[in-house]
C-alpha atoms as an extended CHARMM CRD file, in Angstrom:
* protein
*
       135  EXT
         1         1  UNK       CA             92.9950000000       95.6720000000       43.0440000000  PROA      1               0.0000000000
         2         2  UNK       CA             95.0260000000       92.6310000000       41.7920000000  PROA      2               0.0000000000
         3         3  UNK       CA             98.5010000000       94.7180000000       41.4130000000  PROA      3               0.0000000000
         4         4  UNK       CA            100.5310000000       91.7690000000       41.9860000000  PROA      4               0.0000000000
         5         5  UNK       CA             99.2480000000       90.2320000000       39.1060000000  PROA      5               0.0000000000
         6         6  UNK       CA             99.2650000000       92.9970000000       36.1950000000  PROA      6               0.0000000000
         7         7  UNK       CA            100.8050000000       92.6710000000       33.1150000000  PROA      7               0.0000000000
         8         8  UNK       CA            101.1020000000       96.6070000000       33.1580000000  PROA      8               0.0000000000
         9         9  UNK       CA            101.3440000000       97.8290000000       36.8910000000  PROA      9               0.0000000000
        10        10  UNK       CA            101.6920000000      101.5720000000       35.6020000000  PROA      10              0.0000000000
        11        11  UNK       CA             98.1100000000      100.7500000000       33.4630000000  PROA      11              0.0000000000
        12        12  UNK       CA             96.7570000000       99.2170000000       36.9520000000  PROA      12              0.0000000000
        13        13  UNK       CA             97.8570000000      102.0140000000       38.7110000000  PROA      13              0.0000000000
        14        14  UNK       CA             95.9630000000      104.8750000000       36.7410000000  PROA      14              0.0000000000
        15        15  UNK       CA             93.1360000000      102.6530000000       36.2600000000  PROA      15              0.0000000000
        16        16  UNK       CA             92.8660000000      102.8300000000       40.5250000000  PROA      16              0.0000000000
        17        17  UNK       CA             94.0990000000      105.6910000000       41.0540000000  PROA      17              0.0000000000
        18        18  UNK       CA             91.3600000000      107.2780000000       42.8250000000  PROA      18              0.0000000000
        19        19  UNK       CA             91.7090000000      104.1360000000       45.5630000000  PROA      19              0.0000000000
        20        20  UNK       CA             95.3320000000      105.2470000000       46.2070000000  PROA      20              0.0000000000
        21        21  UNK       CA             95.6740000000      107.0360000000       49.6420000000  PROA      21              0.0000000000
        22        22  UNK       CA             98.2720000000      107.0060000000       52.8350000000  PROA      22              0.0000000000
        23        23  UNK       CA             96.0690000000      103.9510000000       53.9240000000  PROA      23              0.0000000000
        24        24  UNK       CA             96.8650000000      102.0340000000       50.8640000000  PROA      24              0.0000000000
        25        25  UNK       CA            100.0220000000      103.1880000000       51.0270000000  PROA      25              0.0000000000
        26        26  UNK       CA            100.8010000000      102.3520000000       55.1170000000  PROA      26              0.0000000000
        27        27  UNK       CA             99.4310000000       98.7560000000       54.3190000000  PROA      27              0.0000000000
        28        28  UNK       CA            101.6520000000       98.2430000000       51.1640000000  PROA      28              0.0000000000
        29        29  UNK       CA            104.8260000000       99.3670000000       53.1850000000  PROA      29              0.0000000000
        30        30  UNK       CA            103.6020000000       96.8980000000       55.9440000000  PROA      30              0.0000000000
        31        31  UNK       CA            102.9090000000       94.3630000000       53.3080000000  PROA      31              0.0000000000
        32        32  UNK       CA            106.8980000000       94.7060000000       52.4620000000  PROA      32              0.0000000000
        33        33  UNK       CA            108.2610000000       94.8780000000       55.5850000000  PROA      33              0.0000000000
        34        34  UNK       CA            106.1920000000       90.9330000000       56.9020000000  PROA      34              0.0000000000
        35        35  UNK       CA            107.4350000000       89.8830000000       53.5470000000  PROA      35              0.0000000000
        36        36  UNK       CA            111.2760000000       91.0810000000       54.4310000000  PROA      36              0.0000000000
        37        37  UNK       CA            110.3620000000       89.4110000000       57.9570000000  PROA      37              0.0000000000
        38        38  UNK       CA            109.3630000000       86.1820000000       56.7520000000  PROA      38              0.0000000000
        39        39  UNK       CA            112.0680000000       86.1900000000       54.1200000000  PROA      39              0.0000000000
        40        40  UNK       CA            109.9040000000       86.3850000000       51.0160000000  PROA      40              0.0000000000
        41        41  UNK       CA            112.5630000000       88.3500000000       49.0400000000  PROA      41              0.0000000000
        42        42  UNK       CA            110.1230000000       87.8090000000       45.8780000000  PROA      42              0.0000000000
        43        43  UNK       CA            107.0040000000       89.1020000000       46.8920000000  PROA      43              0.0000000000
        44        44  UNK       CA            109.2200000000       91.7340000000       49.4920000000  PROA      44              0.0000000000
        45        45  UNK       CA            110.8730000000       92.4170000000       45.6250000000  PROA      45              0.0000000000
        46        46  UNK       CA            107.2660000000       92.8820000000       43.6520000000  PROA      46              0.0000000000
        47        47  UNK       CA            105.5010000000       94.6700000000       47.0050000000  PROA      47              0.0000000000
        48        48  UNK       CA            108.4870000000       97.3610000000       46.7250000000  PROA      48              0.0000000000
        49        49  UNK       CA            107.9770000000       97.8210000000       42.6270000000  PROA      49              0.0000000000
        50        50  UNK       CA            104.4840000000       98.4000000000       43.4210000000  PROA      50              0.0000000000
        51        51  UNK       CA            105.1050000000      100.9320000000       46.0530000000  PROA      51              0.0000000000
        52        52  UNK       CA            107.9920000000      102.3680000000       44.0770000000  PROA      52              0.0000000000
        53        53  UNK       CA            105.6210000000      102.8760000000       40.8640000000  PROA      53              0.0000000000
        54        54  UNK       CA            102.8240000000      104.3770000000       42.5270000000  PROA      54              0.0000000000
        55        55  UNK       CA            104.6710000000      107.0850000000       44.4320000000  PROA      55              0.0000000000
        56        56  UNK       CA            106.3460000000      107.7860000000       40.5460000000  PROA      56              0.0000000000
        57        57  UNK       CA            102.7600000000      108.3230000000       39.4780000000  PROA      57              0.0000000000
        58        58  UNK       CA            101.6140000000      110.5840000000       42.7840000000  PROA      58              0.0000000000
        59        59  UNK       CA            104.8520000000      112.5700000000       42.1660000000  PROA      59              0.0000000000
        60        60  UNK       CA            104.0100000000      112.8170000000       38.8370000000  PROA      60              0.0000000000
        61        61  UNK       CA            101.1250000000      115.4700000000       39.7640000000  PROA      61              0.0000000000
        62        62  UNK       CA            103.5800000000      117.9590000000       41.8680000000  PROA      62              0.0000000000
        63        63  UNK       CA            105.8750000000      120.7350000000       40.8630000000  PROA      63              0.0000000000
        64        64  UNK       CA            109.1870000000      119.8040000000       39.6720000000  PROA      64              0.0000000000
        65        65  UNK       CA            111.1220000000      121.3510000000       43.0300000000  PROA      65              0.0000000000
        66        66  UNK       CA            108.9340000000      119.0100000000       45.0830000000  PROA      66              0.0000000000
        67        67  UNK       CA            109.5220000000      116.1110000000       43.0770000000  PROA      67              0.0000000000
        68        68  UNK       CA            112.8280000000      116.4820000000       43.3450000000  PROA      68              0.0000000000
        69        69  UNK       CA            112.4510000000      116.9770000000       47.3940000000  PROA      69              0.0000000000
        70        70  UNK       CA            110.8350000000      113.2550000000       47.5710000000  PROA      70              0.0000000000
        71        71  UNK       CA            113.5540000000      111.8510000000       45.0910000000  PROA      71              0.0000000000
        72        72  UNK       CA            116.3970000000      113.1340000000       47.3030000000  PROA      72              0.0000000000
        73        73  UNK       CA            114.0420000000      112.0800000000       50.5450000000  PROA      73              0.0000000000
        74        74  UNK       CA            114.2890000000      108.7160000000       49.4030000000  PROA      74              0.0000000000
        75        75  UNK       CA            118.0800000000      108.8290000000       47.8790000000  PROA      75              0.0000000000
        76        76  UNK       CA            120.9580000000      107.4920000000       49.7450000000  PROA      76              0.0000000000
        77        77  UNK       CA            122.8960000000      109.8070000000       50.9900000000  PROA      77              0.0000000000
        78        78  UNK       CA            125.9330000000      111.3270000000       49.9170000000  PROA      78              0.0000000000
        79        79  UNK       CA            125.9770000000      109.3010000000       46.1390000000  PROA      79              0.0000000000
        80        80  UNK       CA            122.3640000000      109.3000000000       45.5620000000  PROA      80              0.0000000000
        81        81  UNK       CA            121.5250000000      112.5580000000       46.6080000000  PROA      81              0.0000000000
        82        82  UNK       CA            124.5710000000      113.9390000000       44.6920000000  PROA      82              0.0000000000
        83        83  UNK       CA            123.9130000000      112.1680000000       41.2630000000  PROA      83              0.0000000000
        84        84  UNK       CA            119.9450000000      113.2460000000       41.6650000000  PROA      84              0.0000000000
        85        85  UNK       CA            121.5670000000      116.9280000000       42.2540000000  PROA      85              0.0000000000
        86        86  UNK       CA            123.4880000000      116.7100000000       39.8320000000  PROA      86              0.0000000000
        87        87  UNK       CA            120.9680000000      115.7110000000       37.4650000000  PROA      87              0.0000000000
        88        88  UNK       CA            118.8360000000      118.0800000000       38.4090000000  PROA      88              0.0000000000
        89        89  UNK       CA            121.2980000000      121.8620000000       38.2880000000  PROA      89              0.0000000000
        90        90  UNK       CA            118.7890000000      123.5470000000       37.2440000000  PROA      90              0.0000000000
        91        91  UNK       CA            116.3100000000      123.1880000000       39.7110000000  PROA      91              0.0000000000
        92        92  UNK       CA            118.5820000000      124.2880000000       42.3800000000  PROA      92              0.0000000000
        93        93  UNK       CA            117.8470000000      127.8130000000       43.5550000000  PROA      93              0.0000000000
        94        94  UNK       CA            117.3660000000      129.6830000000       46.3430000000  PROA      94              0.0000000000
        95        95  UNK       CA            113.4410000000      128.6680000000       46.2640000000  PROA      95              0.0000000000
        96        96  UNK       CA            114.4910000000      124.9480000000       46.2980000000  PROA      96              0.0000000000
        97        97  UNK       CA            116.1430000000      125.8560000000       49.7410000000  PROA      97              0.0000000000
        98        98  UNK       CA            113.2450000000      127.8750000000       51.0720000000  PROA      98              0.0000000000
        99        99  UNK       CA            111.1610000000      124.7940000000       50.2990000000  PROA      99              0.0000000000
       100       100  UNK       CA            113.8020000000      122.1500000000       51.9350000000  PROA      100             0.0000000000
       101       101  UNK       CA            113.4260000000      124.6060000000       55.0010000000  PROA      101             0.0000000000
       102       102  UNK       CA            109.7290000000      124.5990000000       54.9590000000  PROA      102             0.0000000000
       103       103  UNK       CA            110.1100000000      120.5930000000       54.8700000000  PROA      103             0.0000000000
       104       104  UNK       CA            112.1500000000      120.6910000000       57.5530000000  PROA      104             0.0000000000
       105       105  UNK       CA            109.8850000000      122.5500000000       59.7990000000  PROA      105             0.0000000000
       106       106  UNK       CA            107.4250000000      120.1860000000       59.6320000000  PROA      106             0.0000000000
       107       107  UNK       CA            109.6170000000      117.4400000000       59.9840000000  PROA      107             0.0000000000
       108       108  UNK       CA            110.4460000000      119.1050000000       63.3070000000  PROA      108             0.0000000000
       109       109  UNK       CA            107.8100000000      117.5100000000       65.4130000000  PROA      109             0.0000000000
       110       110  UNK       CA            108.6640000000      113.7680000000       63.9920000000  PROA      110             0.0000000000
       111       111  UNK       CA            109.8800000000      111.0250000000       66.6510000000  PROA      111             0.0000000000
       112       112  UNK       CA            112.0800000000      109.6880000000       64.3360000000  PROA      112             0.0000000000
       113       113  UNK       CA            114.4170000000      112.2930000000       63.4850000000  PROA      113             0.0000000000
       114       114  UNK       CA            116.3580000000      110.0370000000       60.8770000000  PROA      114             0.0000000000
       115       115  UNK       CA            114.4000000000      111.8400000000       57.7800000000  PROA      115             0.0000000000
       116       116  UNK       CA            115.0390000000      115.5040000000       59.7120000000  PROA      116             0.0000000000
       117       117  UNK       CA            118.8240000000      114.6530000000       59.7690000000  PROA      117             0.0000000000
       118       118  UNK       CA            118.9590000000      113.2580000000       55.8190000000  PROA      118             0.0000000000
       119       119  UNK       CA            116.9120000000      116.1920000000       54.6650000000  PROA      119             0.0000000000
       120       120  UNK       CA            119.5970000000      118.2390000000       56.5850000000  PROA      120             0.0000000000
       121       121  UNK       CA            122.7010000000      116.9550000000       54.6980000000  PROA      121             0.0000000000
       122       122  UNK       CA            120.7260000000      116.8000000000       51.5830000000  PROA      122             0.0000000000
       123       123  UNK       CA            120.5730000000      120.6170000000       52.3800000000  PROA      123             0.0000000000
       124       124  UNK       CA            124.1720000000      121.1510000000       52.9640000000  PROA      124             0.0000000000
       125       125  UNK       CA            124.8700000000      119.4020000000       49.5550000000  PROA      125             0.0000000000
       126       126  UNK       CA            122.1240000000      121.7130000000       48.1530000000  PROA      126             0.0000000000
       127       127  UNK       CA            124.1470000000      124.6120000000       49.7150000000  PROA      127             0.0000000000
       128       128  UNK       CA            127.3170000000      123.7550000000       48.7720000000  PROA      128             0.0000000000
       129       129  UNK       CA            125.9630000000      123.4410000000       45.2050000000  PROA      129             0.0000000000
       130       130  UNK       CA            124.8170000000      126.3830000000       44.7450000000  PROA      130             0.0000000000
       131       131  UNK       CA            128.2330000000      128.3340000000       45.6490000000  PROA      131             0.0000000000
       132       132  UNK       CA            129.9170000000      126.4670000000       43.3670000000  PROA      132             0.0000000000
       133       133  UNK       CA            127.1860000000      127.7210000000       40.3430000000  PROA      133             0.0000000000
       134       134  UNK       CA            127.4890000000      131.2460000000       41.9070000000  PROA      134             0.0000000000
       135       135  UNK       CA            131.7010000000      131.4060000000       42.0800000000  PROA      135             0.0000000000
């Protein structure tokens, strides 16, 4: 797979998207992070495009409440989360919370509990959300 190298990386993507798995995946975020070590902000730049476009086209497959789980997963938190919630009003239900909670308890068992805490907040925004469409 020469994804470096495509004129279209979203064509190149489909076109191996059988290969694409949490190996290829782990190595590409590994790729990224030597490149950000050895200060290769270009290739560190086209690595994270890559990684960024093929988790577009995995989400791409899952229900709309779960894509907007990974979105706010990877979202900065407060302003990202809140312009991706606000984006997204409709989605946000009391089923969107049962999910978070269902992330959340299996983020439980994670060493690093840096995801567990963001997915918390993101919750509390969620929360807060939702009593202000209710009132």
């Amino acid at each position: 797979m020469r994804l470096l190298e495509a004129a279209d990386l979203n064509a190149a993507l489909r076109e191996h998207q059988s290969k694409i798995d949490e190996v290829f995946l782990h190595v590409l975020s590994r790729y990224i992070e030597t490149a950000n070590e050895e200060g290769d902000e270009e290739r560190a730049s086209k690595l994270t495009q890559i990684l960024n476009a093929t988790i577009d086209m995995l989400e791409e497959k899952l229900p709309p409440q779960e894509r907007l789980i990974n979105r706010l997963l990877r979202a900065e938190y407060p302003e990202g989360t809140n312009a991706i919630l606000e984006q997204h009003r409709g989605l946000l239900n009391r089923e969107l919370l049962s999910l978070v909670d269902d992330y959340l308890k299996q983020l439980q068992g994670d060493q690093d509990k840096t995801l567990l805490e963001h997915l918390r907040n993101v919750r509390g925004q969620i929360e807060a959300k939702l009593t202000i469409l209710r009132a």
